[in-house]
N, C-alpha and C positions, 0 to 999 in steps of 0.2 A: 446439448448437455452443458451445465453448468456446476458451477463451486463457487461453494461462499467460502474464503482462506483470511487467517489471520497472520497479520504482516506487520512489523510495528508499532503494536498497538492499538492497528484499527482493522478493521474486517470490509474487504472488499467481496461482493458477487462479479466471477471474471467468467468467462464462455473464450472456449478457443481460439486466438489468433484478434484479441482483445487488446487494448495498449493503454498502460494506466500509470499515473503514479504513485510511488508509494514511498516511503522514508527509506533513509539512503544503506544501498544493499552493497556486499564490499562484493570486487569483482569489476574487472577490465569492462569494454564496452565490447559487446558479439559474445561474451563468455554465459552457460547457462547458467542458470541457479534454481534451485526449489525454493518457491514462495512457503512461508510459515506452514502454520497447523492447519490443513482440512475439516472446517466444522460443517458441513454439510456438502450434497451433492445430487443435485436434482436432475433428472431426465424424465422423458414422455409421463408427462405430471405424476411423478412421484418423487417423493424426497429421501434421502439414504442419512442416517446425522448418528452422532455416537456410535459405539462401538462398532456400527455397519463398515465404517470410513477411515478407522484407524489405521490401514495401511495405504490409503490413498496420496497422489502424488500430482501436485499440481507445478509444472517445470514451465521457466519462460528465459526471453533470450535479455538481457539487457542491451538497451537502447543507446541510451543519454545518461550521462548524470548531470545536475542543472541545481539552478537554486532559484526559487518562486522571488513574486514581487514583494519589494520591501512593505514593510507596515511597520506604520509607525504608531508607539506605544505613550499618549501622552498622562501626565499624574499631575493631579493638584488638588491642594485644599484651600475653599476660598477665606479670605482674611486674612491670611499667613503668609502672605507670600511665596509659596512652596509650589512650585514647576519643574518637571522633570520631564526631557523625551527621549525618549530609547527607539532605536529602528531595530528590526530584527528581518531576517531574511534565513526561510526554512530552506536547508539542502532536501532533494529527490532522487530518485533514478525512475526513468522511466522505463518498463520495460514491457514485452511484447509476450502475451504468454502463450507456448507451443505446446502442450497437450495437459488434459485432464487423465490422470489412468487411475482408475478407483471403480 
């Protein structure tokens, strides 16, 4: 069984006992949370999406929280002398998800 859940912005397909990251969720490390909105939910090839799934619940444990490798952001126009570099570095939490119930 799986679900496709949207989670900051982006939509992950997670399947039970799955470990992903996703944009940073508030909440200690071992505490549960419900990932976003349930937009679909597929089992023995069939798919369940809109109003089938509206009360569905997809629960995971948090992991980690962490922050990805820098990237660096560089800018210029040539002739002008214009150079610019910005590093940026995304925060995550990774977490473990423990049941689909929908």
């Amino acid at each position: 069984m799986y679900a496709v859940v949207e989670t900051g912005g982006k939509q992950f397909r997670v399947e039970a006992g799955q470990t992903l990251n996703v944009e940073t969720l508030d909440g200690a490390t071992g505490s549960q949370v419900e990932l976003g909105r349930v937009l679909a939910i597929g089992d023995n090839g069939g798919i369940r999406a809109g109003a089938d799934v509206k009360d569905a619940k997809v629960t995971a444990t948090i992991q980690a929280n962490g922050r990805a490798d820098k990237i660096i952001v560089f800018k210029f126009k040539r002739k002008k002398q214009y150079k610019r570099t910005i590093g940026h570095r995304q925060n995550f939490t990774t977490v473990k998800v423990d049941a689909i119930v929908g």
